[in-house]
C-alpha positions in Angstrom: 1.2 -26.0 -27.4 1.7 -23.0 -25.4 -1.6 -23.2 -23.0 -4.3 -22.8 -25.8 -4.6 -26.8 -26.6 -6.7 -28.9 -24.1 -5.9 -31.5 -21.1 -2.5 -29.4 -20.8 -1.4 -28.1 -17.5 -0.8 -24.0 -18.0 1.8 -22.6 -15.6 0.6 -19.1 -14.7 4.2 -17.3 -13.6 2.8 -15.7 -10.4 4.9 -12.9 -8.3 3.9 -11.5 -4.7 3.6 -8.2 -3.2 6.1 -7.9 -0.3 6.2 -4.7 1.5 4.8 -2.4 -1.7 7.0 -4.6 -3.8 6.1 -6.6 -6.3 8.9 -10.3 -6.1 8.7 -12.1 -9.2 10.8 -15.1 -9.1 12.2 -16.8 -12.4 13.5 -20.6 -12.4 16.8 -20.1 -14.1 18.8 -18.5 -11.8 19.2 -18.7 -8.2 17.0 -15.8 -6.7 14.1 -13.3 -7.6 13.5 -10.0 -9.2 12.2 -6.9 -7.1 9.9 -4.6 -9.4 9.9 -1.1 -8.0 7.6 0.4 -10.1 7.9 4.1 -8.9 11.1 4.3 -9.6 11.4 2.0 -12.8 13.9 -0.6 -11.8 14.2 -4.0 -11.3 16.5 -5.3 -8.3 18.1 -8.9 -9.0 18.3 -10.5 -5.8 20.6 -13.2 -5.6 20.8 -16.3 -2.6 22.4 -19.5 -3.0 20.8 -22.9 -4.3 19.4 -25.2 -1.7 21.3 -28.2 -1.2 19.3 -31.4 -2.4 16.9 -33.0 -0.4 19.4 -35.4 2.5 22.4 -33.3 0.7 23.0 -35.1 -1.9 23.5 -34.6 -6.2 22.9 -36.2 -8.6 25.3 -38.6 -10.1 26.9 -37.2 -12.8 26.1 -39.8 -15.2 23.0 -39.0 -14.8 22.4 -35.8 -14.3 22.5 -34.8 -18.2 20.4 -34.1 -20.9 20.7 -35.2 -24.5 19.3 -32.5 -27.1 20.5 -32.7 -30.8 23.3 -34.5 -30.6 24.6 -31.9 -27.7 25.0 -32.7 -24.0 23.9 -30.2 -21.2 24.2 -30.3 -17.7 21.4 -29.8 -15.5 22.1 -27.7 -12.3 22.9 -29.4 -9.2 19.8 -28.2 -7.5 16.3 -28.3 -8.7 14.3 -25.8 -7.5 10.5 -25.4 -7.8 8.1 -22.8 -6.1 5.2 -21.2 -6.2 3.8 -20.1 -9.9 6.9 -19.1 -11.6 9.0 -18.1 -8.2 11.9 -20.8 -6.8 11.5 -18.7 -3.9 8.5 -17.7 -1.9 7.8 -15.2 1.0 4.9 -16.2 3.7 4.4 -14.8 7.8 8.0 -12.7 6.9 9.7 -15.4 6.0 11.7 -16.9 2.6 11.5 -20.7 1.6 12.0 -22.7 -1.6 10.9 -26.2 -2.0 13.7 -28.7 -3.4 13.2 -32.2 -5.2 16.1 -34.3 -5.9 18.1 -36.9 -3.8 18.3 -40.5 -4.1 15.9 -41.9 -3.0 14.0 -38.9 -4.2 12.3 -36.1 -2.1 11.0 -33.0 -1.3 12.0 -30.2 0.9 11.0 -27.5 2.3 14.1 -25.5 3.2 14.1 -21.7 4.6 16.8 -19.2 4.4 17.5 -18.0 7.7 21.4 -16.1 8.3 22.6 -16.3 5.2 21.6 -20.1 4.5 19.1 -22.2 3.5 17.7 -25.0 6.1 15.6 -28.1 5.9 12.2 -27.2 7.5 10.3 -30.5 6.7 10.9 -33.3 4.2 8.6 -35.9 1.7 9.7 -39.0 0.3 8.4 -39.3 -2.8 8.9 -39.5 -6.1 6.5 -37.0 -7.6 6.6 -33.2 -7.5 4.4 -30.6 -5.4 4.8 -28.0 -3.1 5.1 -28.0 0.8 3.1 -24.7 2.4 3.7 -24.2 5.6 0.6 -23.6 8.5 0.7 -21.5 11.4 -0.7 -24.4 13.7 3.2 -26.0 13.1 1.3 -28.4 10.2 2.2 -28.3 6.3 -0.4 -28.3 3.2 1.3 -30.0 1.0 0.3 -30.3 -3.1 1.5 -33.2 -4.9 0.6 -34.0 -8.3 0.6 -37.6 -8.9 -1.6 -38.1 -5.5 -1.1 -38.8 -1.7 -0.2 -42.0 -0.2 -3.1 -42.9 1.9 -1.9 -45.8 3.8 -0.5 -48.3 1.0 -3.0 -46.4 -2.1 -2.5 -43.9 -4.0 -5.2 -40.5 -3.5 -5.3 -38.4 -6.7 -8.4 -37.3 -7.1 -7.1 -34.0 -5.3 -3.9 -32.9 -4.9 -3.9 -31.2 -1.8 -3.4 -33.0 1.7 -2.5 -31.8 5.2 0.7 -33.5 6.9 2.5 -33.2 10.4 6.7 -32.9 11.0 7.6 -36.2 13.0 10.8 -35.5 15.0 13.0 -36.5 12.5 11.8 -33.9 10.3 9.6 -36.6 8.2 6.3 -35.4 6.9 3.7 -37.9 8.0 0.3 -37.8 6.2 -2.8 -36.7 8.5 -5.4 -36.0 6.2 -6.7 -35.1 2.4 -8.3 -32.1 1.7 -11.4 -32.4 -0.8 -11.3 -29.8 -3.5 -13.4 -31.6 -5.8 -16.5 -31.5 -3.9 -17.5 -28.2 -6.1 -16.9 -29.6 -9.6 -17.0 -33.6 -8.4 -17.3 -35.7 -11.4 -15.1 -34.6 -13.7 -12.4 -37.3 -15.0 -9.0 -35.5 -14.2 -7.4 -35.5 -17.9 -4.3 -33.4 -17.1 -2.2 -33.2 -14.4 -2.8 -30.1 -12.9 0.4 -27.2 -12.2 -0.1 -27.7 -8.3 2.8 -24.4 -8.1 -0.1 -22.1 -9.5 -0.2 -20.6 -5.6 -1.3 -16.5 -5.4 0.0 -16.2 -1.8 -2.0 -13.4 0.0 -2.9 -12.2 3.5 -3.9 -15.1 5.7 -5.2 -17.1 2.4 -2.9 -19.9 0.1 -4.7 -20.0 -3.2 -4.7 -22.1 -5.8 -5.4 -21.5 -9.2 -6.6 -24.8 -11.5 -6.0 -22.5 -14.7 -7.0 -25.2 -16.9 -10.8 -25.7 -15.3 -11.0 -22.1 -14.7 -11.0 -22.8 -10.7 -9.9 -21.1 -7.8 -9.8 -22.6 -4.1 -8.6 -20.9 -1.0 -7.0 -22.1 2.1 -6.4 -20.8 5.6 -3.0 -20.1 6.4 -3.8 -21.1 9.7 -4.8 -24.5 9.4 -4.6 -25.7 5.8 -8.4 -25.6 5.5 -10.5 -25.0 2.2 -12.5 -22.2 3.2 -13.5 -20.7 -0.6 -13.7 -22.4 -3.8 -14.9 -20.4 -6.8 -15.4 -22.3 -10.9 -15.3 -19.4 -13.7 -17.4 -21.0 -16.2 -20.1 -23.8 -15.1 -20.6 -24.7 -18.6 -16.7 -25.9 -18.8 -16.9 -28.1 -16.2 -19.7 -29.3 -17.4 -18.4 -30.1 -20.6 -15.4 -31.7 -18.6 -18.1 -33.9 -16.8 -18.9 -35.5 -20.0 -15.1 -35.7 -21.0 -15.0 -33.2 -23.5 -11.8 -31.3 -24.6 -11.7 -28.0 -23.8 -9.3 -24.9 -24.0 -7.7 -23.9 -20.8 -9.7 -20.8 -19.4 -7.4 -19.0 -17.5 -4.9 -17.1 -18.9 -2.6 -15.8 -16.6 -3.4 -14.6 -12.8 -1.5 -12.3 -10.5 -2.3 -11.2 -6.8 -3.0 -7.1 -6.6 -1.5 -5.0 -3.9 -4.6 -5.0 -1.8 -4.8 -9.0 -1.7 -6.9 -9.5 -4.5 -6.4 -11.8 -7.6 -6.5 -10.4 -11.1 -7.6 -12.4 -13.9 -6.9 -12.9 -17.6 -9.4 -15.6 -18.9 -10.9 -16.3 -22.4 -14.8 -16.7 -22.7 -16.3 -19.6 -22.1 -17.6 -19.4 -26.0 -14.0 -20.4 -27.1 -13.0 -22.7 -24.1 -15.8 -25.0 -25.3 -15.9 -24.4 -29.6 -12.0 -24.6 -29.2 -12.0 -27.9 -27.5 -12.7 -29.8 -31.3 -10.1 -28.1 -32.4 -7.5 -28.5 -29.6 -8.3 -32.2 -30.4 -7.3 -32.4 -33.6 -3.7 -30.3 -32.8 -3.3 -33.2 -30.0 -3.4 -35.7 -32.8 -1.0 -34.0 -35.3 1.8 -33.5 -32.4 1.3 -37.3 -32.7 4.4 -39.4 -34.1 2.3 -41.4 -36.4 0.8 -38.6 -37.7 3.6 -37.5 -38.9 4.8 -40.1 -40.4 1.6 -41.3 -42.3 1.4 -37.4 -43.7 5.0 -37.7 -44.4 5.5 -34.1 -43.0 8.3 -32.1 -41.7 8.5 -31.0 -38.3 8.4 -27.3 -39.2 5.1 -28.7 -41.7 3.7 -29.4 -38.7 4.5 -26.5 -36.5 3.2 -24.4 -39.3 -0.2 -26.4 -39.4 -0.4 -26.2 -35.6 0.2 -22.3 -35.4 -2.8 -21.8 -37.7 -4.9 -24.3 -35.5 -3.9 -21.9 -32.5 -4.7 -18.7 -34.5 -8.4 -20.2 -34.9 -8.8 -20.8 -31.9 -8.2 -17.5 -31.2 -10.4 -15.9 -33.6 -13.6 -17.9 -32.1 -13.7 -14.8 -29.6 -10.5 -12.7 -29.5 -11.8 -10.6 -26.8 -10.4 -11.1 -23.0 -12.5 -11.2 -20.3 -11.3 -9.8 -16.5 -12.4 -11.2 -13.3 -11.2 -10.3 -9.6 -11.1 -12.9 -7.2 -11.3 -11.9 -3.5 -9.9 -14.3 -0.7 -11.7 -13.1 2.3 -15.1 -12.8 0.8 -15.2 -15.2 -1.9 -16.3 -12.7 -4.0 -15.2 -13.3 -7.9 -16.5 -10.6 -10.4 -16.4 -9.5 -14.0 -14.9 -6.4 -14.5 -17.3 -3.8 -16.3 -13.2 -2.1 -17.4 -9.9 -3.7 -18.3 -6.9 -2.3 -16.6 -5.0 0.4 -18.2 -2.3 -0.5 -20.3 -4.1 -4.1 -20.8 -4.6 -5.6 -24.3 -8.2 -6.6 -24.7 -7.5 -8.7 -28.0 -5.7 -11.5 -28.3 -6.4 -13.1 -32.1 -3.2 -15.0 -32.7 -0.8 -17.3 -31.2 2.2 -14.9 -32.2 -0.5 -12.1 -29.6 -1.1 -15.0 -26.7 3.0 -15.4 -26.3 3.2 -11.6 -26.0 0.1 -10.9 -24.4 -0.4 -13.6 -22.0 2.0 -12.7 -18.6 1.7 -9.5 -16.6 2.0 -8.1 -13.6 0.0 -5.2 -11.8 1.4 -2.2 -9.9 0.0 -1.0 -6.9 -2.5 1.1 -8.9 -3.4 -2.0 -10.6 -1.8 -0.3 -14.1 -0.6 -3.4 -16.3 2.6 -4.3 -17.4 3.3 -7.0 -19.7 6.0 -9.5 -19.2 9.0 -10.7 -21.6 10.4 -12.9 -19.3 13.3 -13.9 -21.1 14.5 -10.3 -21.2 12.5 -8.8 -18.2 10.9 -6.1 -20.4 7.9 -4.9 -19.7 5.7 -4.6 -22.6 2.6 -2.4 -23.4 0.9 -3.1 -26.4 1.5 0.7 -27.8 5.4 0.8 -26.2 8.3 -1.0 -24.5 9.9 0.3 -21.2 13.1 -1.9 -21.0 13.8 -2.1 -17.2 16.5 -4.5 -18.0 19.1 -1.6 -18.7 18.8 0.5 -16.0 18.5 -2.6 -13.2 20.4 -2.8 -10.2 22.1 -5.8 -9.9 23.8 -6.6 -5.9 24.8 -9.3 -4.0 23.6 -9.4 -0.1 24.8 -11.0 2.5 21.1 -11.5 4.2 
C-alpha cells in the first residue's frame, strides 16, 4: 500500500554523510552510491557480498522463488542495513549485517583489506540489525523481540548484548523505548533498519508513530526520545488506525535529521479510510465482489488519493541528536515539493536526499535520477562507475 495505509511498517531509504559525501546504499547490488553533489556525479562503489552467517548458502532447493509461473533465484547472500543501505559507515569503519545460514543468524561482518569479516554473531530466526558500541558491546534491534531467558521481549525492539569468546552475542539487557508513548498495542512490526547514523548518536526513526529515539554510540544508551504528534499516539493508545506520519527522513551534513511528515489532521481522518483499503486487499473481499485484481488496484489508488487530499500540504521538522531539539520549520527546503495530493505524487515525491546546503533532491531510485518537481538532472549518465581494490 505504498506507506499511506495504517499498521504498515514504512522503510525510509536513509543515506549518510561520510566525509562531505553523501553514501546512499541500495539493496540490489552489492555496494553503495557516492553522491558528489558539486560536481554532479554519482560514484558506484562496488565490494563483494558477505559470506552467510557460519559460511554457508542456502540449499538450492530452496533458495527460489515462485512468481507467475516463473522461477527466480534469490542471491546467495542476503544483506540488510541501515534504512535502505546494505552497507553502513560508523567510528571510520564499513560493516553490513547478514541473515541467512542454517540454523539461521545474524552477522555483523566488517570489510577490513579487501574482505569482509565476522565481527559478532545472533542465532535467531528473526531480522534486525547489530550496531556496534565503543565500550566493545553491540545494540542490537530485532523485530520479532529478544529472548530474555526462555521468553520472548517484544514490546521494544532494541536490546544491548556482549561478544562471548566464540564470537556469540549473549543478551545483557533491554533497552525501554516505550516508556514515552507506553501503552500503545504494537499493531505493526516496526522497520528496526530505519537508523540516521550521526556523530556520536544511533537514531532510530519509528516512521509509522511518528517517533524518534536516540542512542549513545558509546554505550547503547537511550539518551533522547522525541513523538511528532501526541494526538497519534494517542489515537494508537485506544487502537485506532492511523496513517503512517513520517514520510521519509534523511541525516543533514551538520548531524541533523530532516523530516518529511504529513499533519497530524490526515494521520488521524485517514486512519478510517486506511481501514477500509486493509479490508479490500483481503482475499474474501475479492471474491464476494467478484472483482479483478486490477478492479481492485484501481479502487485502492483512489482510496490513497483521498487520503491525500484530507491535507495535501507537507509539514518539515528537524530533529537534533545532541539537544533533543525537534522543530517545525517556518520554510521548506529549496527545490522541495510542498504538495503531495495523489498516490501517483507520494511515489515521486516521497524519497530525497539533502546536499550539504540542505538544497533537495528527489530520488528515483530505480534509475538514480534526481528529481525536482519543475526538472530532471539524470546523474545516471554521466556516473562513474570503478572497481577498488580497498
Amino acid at each position: 500500500c505504498f506507506g499511506l495505509s495504517a499498521q504498515t511498517f514504512t522503510s525510509l531509504h536513509m543515506g549518510q554523510w561520510i566525509d562531505g559525501k553523501f553514501v546512499l546504499g541500495q539493496r540490489d547490488y552489492d555496494g553503495y552510491n557516492i553522491i558528489d553533489f558539486k560536481e554532479s556525479h554519482i560514484f558506484k562503489q562496488h565490494v563483494p557480498y558477505a559470506p552467510l552467517p557460519k559460511g554457508q548458502e542456502y540449499p538450492e532447493a530452496t533458495n527460489r522463488l515462485a512468481f507467475d509461473g516463473k522461477t527466480f533465484k534469490w542471491p546467495k547472500a542476503i544483506n540488510t542495513g541501515i534504512g535502505q543501505s546494505s552497507i553502513f559507515f560508523t567510528d571510520g569503519d564499513v560493516y553490513t549485517v547478514v541473515i541467512g545460514g542454517k540454523p539461521q543468524a545474524m552477522q555483523l561482518t566488517s570489510f577490513i583489506d579487501g574482505e569482509w569479516l565476522p565481527q559478532a554473531e545472533l542465532d535467531t530466526d528473526s531480522q534486525g540489525v547489530i550496531l556496534p558500541l565503543r565500550n566493545g558491546t553491540f545494540l542490537v534491534g530485532i523485530r520479532e523481540g529478544h529472548l530474555v531467558g526462555d521468553n520472548k521481549h517484544d514490546a521494544n525492539p532494541f536490546g544491548i548484548y556482549k561478544r562471548n569468546t566464540k564470537g556469540k552475542l549473549e543478551f545483557i539487557e533491554i533497552i525501554d523505548i516505550k516508556s514515552a508513548v507506553e501503552g500503545i498495542k504494537i499493531m505493526h512490526i516496526p522497520e528496526i533498519q530505519n537508523i540516521a547514523i550521526t556523530g556520536d548518536h544511533y537514531t532510530f526513526i519509528d516512521a509509522d508513530m511518528g517517533a524518534l529515539w536516540s542512542f549513545s554510540k558509546s554505550t547503547g544508551r537511550l539518551i533522547r526520545s522525541k513523538v511528532l504528534y501526541p494526538e497519534v499516539i494517542e489515537a494508537l493508545k485506544s487502537n485506532k488506525w492511523v496513517v503512517p506520519v513520517i514520510i521519509c527522513a534523511q541525516p543533514t551534513n551538520d548531524g541533523e535529521i530532516l523530516i518529511s511528515a504529513w499533519s497530524g489532521k490526515l494521520c488521524l481522518e485517514g486512519g478510517s479510510i486506511a481501514t477500509i483499503i486493509d479490508e479490500i486487499g483481503r482475499e474474501r473481499y475479492r471474491k464476494t465482489n467478484n472483482l479483478t485484481s486490477d478492479e481492485i488496484f484501481e479502487k485502492i489508488n483512489q482510496l490513497h488519493d483521498s487520503i491525500c487530499a484530507l491535507d495535501p500540504v507537507i509539514r518539515w521538522y528537524n530533529y537534533d541528536p545532541v539537544s533533543g531539539s525537534l522543530k517545525r520549520e517556518r520554510t521548506s527546503p529549496k527545490g522541495a515539493n510542498n504538495f503531495i495530493s495523489s498516490r501517483d505524487e507520494y511515489i515521486e515525491y516521497r524519497k530525497w536526499c539533502l546536499n550539504s546546503e540542505r538544497e533537495l533532491f528527489y530520488i528515483d531510485s530505480n534509475k538514480l535520477i534526481f528529481l525536482h518537481p519543475e526538472k530532471k538532472v539524470d546523474l545516471s549518465k554521466i556516473a562513474k562507475q570503478f572497481l577498488t581494490d580497498n
